[in-house]
C-alpha positions as semicolon CSV with decimal commas, in nm:
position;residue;x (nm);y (nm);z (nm)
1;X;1,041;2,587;-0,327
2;X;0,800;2,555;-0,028
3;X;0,895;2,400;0,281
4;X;0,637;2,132;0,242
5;X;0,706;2,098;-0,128
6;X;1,111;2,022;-0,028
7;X;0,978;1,820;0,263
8;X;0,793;1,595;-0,002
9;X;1,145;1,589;-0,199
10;X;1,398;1,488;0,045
11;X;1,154;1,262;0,265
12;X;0,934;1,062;0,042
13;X;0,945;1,106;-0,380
14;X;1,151;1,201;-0,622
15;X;0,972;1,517;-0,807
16;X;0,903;1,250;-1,109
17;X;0,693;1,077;-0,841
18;X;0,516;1,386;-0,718
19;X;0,145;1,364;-0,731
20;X;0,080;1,704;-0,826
21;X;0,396;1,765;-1,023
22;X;0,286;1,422;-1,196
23;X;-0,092;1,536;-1,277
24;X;-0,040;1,921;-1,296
25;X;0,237;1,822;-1,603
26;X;-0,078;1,562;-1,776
27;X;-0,350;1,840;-1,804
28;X;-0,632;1,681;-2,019
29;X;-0,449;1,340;-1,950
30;X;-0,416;1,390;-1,576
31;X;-0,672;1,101;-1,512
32;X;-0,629;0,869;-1,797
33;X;-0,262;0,883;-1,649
34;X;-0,353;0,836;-1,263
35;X;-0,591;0,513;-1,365
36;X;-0,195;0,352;-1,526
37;X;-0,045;0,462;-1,232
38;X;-0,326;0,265;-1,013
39;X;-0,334;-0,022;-1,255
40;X;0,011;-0,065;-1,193
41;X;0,038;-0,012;-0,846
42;X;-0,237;-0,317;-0,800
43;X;-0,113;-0,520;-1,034
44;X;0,225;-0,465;-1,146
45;X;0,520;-0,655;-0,884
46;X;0,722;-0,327;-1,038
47;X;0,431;-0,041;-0,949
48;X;0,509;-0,098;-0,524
49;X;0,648;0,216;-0,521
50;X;0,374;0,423;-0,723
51;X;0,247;0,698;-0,540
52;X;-0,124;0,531;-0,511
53;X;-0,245;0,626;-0,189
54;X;-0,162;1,060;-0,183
55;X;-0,195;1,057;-0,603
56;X;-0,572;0,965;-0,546
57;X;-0,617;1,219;-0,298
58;X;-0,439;1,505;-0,515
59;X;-0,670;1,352;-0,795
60;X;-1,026;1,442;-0,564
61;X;-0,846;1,767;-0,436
62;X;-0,778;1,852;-0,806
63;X;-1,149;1,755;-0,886
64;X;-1,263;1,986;-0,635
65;X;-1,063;2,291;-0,774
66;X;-1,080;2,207;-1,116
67;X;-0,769;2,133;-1,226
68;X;-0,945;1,809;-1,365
69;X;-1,262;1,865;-1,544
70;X;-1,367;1,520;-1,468
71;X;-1,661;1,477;-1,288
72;X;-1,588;1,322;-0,957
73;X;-1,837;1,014;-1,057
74;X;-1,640;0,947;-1,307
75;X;-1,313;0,982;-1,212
76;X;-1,379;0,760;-0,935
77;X;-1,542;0,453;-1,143
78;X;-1,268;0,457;-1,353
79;X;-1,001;0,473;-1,081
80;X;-1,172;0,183;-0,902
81;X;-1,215;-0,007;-1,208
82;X;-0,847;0,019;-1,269
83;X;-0,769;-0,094;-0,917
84;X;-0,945;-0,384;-0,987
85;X;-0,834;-0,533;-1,317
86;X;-0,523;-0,430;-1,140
87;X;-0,541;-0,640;-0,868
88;X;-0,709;-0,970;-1,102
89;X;-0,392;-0,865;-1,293
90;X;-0,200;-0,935;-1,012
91;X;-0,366;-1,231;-0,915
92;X;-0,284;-1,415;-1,230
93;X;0,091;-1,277;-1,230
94;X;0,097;-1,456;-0,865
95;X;-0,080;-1,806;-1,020
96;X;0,123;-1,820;-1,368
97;X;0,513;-1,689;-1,259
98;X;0,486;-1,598;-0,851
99;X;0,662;-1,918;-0,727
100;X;0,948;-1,871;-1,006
101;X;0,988;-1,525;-0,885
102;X;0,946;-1,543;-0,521
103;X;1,228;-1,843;-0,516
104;X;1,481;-1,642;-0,673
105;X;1,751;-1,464;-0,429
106;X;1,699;-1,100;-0,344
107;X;1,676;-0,857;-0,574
108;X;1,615;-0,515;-0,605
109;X;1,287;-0,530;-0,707
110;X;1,184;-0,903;-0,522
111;X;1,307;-0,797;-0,161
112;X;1,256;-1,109;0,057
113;X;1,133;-0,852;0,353
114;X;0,869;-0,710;0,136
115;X;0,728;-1,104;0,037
116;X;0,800;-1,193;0,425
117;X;0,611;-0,909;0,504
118;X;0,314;-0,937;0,287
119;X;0,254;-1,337;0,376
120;X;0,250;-1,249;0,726
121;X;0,000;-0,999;0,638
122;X;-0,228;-1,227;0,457
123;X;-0,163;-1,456;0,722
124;X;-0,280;-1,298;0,977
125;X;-0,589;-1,148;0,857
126;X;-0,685;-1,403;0,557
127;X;-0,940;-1,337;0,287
128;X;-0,963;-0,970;0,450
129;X;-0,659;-0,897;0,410
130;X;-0,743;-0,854;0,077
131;X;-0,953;-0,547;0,140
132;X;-0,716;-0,386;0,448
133;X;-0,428;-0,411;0,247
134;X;-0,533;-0,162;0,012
135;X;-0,435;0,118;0,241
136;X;-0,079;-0,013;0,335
137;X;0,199;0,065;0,078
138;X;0,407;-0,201;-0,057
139;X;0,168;-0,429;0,055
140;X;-0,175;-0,388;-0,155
141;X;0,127;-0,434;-0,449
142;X;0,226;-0,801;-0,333
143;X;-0,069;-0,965;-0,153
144;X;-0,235;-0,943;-0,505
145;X;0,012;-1,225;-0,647
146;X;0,066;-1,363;-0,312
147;X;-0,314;-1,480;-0,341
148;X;-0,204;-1,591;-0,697
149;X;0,058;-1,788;-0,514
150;X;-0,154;-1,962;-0,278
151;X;-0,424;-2,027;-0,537
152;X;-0,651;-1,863;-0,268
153;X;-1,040;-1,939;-0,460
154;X;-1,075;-1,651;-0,745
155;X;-1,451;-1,614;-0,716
156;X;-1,370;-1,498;-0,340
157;X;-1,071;-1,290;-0,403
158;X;-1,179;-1,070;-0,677
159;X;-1,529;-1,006;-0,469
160;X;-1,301;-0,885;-0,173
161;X;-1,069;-0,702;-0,433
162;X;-1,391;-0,507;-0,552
163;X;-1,540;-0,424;-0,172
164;X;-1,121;-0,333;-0,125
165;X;-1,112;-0,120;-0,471
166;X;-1,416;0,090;-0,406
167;X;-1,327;0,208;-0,033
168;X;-0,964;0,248;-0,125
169;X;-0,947;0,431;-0,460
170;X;-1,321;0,609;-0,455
171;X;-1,337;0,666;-0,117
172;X;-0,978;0,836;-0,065
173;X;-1,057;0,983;-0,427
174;X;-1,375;1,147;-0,266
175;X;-1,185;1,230;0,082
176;X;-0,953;1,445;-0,128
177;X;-1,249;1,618;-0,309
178;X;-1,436;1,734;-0,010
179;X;-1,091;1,783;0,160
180;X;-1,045;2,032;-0,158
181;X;-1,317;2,246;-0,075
182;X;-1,125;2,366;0,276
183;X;-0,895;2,671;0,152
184;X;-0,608;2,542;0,424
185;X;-0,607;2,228;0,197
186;X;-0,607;2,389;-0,108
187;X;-0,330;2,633;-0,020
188;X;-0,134;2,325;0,083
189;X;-0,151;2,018;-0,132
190;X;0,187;1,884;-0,097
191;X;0,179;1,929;0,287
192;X;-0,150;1,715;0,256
193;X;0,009;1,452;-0,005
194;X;0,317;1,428;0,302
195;X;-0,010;1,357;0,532
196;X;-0,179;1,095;0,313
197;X;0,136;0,927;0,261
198;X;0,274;0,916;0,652
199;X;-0,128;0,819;0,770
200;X;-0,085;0,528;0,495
201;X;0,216;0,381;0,669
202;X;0,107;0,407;1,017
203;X;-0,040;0,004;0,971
204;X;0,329;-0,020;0,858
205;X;0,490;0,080;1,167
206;X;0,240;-0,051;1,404
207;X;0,332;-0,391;1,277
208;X;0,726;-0,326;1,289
209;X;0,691;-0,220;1,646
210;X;0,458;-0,530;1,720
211;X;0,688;-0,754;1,589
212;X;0,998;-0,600;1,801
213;X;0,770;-0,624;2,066
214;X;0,668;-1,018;1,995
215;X;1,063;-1,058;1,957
216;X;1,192;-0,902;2,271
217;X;0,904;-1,174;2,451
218;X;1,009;-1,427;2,281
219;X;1,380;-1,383;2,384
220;X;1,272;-1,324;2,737
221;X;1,063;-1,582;2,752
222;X;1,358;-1,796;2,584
223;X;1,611;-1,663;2,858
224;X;1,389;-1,781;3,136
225;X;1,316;-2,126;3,001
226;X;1,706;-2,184;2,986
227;X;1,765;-2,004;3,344
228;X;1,489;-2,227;3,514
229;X;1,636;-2,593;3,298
230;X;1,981;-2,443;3,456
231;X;1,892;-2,425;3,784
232;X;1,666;-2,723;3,780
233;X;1,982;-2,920;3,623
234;X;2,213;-2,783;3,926
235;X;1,925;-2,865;4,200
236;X;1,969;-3,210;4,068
237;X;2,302;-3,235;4,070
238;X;2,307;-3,181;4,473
């Protein structure tokens, strides 16, 4: 076992989870297989922790070496396709049953943080949020049914889920093809599925760090509210 390969074992997936182990193992099937995994990654509340991001990249890198015979046009309409009726999927999972599920208690599948999360998310950025939260894990899984939720206008949300499915799943699809042609990258796929996958949570951490950040303010700015009402109260008082 390569370093990078053990790297990808201990740090990130199980080897069931593996990109390459998952569409190496498929042959013929590879990308019949990769377009469920996608479908279920955007649409499925159970596919969060599908391997979307580094599996499309292994998909273009296997394009370009051909380990998949399918042309690259066609591998990524029918990715992107599949990222779309996931996420219209999704949407309609988030109209019909989101509120019953979101209200429950935590669970292991329903973790409040990862609904918490995702609102803030949509929050924050609104209709486009639709579209950036295709590159951030765990997120481009809930916002789908969170706009279900919140009965955001379908018309609208499925045009930004197709301008979000075509630069996520062709354009990282193609990014791993002509990636593919370098013989570094080639040579070493899982250390690039361990890059795909840490570059994909950078919005992640950026946000979690932000947040500290806004917290930290908020207490100082707290602190010093109650310090100046103190001293103002004892001012008084003399």
């Amino acid at each position: 076992m390569t370093l990078a390969t053990a790297a990808t074992h201990t740090m990130l997936l199980p080897s069931w989870l593996d990109p390459e182990v998952i569409l190496r193992a498929m042959g013929p099937w590879a990308v019949a297989v990769a377009c469920l995994i996608i479908f279920a990654e955007c649409g499925l509340l159970i596919g969060f922790f599908m391997p979307g991001d580094s599996l499309l990249f292994t998909a273009g890198l296997f394009v370009a070496t051909g380990a998949i015979a399918t042309p690259l046009w066609l591998a990524c309409v029918l990715l992107t396709v599949c990222a779309f009726v996931g996420n219209v999927c999704g949407y309609w999972i988030g109209a019909k049953a989101g509120p019953a599920l979101f209200n429950k208690p935590d669970s292991r599948l329903f973790r409040k943080e990862h609904v918490d999360k995702t609102h803030e998310f949509f929050d924050k950025y609104g209709a486009s949020a639709i579209v950036l939260a295709r590159f951030v894990p765990i997120v481009r899984t809930f916002i789908t049914a969170m706009a279900g939720v919140g009965r955001m206008d379908p018309k609208r949300y499925f045009v930004y889920s197709a301008i979000g499915g075509v630069l996520w799943a062709t354009g990282v699809t193609v990014l791993g093809y002509f990636l593919g042609q370098i013989e570094f990258v080639r040579t070493n796929i899982e250390a690039m599925a361990i890059l795909i996958v840490l570059i994909s949570i950078i919005p992640i951490v950026v946000e979690v760090l932000k947040a500290r950040r806004r917290k930290r303010l908020a207490q100082v700015a707290t602190n010093g509210t109650a310090a100046t009402a103190e001293t103002a109260e004892v001012t008084e008082q003399r």
